[in-house]
C-alpha positions in Angstrom: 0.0 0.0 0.0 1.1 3.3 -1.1 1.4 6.0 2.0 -1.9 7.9 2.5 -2.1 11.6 0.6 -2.4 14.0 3.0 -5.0 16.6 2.1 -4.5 19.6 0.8 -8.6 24.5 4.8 -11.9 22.0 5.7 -8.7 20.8 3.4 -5.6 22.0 5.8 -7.6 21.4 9.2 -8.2 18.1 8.1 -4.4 17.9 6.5 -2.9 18.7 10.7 -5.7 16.3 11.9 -4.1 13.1 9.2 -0.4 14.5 10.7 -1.4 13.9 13.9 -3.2 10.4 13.1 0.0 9.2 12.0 1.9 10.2 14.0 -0.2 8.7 16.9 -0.9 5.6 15.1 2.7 4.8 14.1 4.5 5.3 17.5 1.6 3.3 19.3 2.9 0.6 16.8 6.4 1.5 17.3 5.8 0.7 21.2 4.2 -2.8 20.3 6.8 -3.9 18.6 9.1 -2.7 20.8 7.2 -4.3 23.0 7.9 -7.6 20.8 11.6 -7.3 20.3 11.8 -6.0 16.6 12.4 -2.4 17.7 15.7 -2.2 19.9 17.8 0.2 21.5 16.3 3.4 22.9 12.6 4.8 21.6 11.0 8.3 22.6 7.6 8.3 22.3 5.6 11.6 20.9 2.5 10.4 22.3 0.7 13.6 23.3 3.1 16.2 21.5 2.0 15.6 17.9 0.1 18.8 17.7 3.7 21.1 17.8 5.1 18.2 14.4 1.7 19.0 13.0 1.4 22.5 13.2 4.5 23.5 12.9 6.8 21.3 10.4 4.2 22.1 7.5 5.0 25.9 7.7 8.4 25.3 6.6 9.5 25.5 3.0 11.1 22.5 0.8 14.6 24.7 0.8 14.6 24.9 4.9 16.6 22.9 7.0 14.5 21.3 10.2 16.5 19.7 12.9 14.9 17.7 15.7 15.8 15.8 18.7 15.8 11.9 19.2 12.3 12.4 20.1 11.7 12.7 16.3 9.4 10.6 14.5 6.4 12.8 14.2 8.7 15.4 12.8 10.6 13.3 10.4 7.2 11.8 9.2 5.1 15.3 8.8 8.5 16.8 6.7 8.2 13.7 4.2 10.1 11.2 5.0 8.2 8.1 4.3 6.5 6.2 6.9 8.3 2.8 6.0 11.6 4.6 5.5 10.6 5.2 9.5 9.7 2.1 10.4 12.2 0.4 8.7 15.1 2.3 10.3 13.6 1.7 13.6 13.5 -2.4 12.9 17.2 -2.0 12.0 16.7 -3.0 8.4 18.7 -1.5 5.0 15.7 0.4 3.8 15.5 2.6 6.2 16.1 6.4 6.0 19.7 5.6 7.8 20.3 2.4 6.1 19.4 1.0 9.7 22.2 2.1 11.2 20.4 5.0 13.6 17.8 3.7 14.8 14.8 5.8 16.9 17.2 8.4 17.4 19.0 9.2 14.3 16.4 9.4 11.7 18.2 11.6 8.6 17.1 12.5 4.8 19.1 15.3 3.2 17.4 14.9 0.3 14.5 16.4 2.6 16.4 18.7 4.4 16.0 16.6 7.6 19.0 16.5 9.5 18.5 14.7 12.5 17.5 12.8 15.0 20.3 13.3 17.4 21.2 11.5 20.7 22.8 14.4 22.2 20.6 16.9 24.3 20.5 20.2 22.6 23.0 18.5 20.2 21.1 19.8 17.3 21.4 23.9 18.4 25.0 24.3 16.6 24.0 22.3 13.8 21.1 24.6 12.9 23.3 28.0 13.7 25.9 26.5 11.5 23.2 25.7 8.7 21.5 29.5 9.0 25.4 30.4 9.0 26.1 28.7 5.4 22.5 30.2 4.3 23.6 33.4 5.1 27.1 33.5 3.6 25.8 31.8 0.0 23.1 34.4 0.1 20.5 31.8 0.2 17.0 32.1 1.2 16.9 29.0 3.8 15.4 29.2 7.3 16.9 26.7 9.6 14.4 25.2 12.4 15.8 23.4 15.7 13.2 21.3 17.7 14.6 20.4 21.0 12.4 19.9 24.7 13.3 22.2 27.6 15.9 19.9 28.6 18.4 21.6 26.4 17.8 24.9 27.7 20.3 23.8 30.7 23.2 23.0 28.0 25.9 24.8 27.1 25.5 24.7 23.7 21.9 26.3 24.0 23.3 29.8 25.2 26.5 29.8 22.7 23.5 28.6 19.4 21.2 31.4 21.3 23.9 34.4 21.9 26.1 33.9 18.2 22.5 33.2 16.4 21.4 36.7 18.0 24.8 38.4 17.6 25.0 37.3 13.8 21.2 37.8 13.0 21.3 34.7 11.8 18.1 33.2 10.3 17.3 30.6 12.9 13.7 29.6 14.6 14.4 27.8 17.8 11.4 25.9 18.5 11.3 24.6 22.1 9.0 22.0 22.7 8.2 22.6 26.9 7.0 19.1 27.6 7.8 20.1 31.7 10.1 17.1 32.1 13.3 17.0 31.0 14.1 12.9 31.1 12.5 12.8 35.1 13.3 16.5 36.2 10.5 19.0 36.3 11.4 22.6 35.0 11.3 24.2 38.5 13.2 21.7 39.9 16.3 22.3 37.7 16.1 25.9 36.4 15.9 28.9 38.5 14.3 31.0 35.9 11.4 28.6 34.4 10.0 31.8 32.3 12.1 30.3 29.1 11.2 33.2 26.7 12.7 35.1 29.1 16.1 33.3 28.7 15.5 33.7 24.5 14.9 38.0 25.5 18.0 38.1 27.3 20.0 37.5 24.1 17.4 40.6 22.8 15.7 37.6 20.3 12.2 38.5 20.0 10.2 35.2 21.7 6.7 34.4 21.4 4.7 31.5 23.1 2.0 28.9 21.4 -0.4 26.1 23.0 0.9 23.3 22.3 -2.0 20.7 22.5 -3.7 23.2 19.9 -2.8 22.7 16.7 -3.7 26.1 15.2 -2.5 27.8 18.3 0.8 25.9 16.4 0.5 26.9 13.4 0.0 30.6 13.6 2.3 31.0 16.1 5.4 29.3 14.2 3.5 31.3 11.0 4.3 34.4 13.0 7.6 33.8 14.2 8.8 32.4 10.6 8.0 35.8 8.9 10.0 37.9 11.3 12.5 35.1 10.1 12.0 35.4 6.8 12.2 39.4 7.2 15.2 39.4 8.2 15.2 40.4 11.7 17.7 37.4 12.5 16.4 34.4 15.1 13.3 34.1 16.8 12.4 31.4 19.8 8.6 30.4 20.1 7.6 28.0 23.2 5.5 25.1 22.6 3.9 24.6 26.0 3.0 20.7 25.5 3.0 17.1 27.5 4.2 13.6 27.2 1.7 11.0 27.7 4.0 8.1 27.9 7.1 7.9 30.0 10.2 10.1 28.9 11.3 6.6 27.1 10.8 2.8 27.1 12.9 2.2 29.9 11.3 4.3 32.4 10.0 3.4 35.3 7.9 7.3 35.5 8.0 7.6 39.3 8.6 11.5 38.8 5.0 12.6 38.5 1.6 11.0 39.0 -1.1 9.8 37.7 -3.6 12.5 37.9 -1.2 14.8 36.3 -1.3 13.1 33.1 -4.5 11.9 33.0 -5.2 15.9 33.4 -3.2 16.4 30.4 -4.8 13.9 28.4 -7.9 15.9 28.9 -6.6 17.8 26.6 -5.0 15.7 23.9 -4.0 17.3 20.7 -6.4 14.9 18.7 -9.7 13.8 20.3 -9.9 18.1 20.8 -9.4 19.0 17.4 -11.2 16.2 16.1 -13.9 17.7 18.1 -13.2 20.8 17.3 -14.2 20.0 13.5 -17.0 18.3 14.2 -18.8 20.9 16.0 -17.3 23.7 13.5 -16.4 22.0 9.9 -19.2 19.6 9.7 -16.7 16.2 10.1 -18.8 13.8 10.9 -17.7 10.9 13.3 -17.9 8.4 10.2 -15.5 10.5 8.4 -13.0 10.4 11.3 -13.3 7.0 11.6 -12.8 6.2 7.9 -9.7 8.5 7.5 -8.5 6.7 11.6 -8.8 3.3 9.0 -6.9 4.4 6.3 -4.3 5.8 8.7 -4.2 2.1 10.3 -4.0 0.6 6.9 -0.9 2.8 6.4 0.5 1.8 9.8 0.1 -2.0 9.3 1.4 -1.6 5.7 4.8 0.2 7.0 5.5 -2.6 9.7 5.1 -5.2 7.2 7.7 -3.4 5.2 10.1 -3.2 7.9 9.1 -7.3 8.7 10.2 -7.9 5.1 13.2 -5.7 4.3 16.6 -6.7 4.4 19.4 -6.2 7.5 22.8 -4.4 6.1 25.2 -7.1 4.7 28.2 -7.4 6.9 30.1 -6.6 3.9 29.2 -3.0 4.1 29.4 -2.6 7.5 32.5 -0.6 7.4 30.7 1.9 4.7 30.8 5.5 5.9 32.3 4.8 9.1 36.4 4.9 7.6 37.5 6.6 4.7 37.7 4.7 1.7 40.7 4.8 -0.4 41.1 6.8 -3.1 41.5 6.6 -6.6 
């Protein structure tokens, strides 16, 4: 099966609503198999967060660069990359967007202008400075857009990105994605300033804020932000305040918060809301829903028995990119 088209207003509402289908439906899958032994290694669920991938990715142009964290499926999958490139890379297998060789973490397609997937927290902040940096020197029109959680904000590398970004005018959008937990620490319990547009202002970047578990609220905020971009005005941060519904990864015991918290959250998932929200205001009926949730499925299902099927890397090429080869 050929992966679903996504459509093209009631067209782009219903567009972000099929993102975040997918998204949902393919890490729930992802966690199954897991689950099963055929996905190894580490995997970061996006259950809960898909609204910011949704909302957000599509604003971007096919000449930007996006970089994400290693909690990246939704956004690797909204930018393009296929959904059994995805799978496939996360069952270890040859045809996946790495060739198998990354994993959950590293999921990569230049030919997409996704670079990364990365294991390293707030790993990804140079990387996009450096590729607004070669924008700007070739005289290109590129934006380049980080994702990264909260988590970075305590790194190193997120003041040196923030302050050369800012001193350079580069043209950066540093999306934070303010899940409230960085691994098992709560914001307040590891930064004294928890106000994190605050922390963008201090480097005079202009910051805005978006909800997170609202889609639209996503959209026209990154919308907003990426014109002042796109202006010229140099970087701009935008907080997505937004929430984990599964544990920070597959190995986590979750003994940092309760129970009520989240199931508060989940009150207002990114999904069941919107989905609602079209209903009462688009005319989607509950039968449409439930036809596109199928086809979605039928996507899914189709993806893992891709990854099932598909080849591991040869041992003969296992030392492929990793030394230089010889020269002519």
């Amino acid at each position: 099966m050929s992966e679903i088209a996504v459509p093209n207003r009631k067209s782009s509402s219903l567009a972000m609503l099929t993102h975040m289908l997918r998204i949902r439906r393919m890490e729930e899958a992802a966690a199954e198999w897991y689950g099963a032994g055929k996905i190894r290694g580490y995997l970061h669920l996006y259950i809960g967060e898909e609204a910011v991938a949704a909302g957000a990715i599509p604003c971007f142009g096919e000449q930007d660069d996006v970089v994400a964290t290693y909690r990246e499926h939704g956004h690797a999958l909204v930018r393009g990359v296929p959904m059994n490139s995805i799978m496939a890379e996360m069952f270890g297998k040859a045809s996946g967007c790495s060739h198998g060789r990354g994993g959950s973490m590293h999921l990569f397609d230049a030919s997409r202008r996704f670079y990364g997937g990365n294991a390293i927290v707030g790993g990804g902040l140079p990387l996009a400075v450096g590729l607004a940096l070669a924008a700007h020197m070739q005289g290109e029109a590129r934006v380049a857009a980080c994702f990264f959680g909260e988590g970075a904000v305590a790194e190193g590398a997120f003041h040196e990105s923030m302050n050369l970004a800012a001193l350079w005018k580069l043209p950066v959008l540093f999306c934070c994605e303010n899940n409230l937990y960085a691994m098992g620490t709560a914001l307040e319990r590891s930064e004294s300033q928890t106000d994190l547009c605050a922390k963008a202002e201090s480097y005079k970047m202009p910051a805005l804020r978006a909800d997170g578990m609202d889609v639209v609220s996503v959209r026209e905020g990154t919308l907003q932000a990426l014109s002042r971009v796109r202006e010229g005005a140099g970087p701009v941060f935008v907080e997505y305040r937004t929430y984990r519904f599964r544990a920070h990864s597959m190995f986590d015991p979750e003994l940092y918060r309760d129970r009520q918290e989240v199931e508060d959250w989940k009150r207002r998932g990114p999904i069941h809301t919107f989905s609602a929200r079209l209903k009462a205001e688009q005319g989607l009926t509950e039968q449409e829903f439930l036809a596109l949730d199928a086809r979605v499925m039928a996507e899914v299902a189709a993806a893992v028995a891709f990854a099932e099927a598909a080849p591991f890397e040869p041992v003969s090429t296992l030392a492929h990119n990793v030394v230089a080869e010889d020269g002519p």
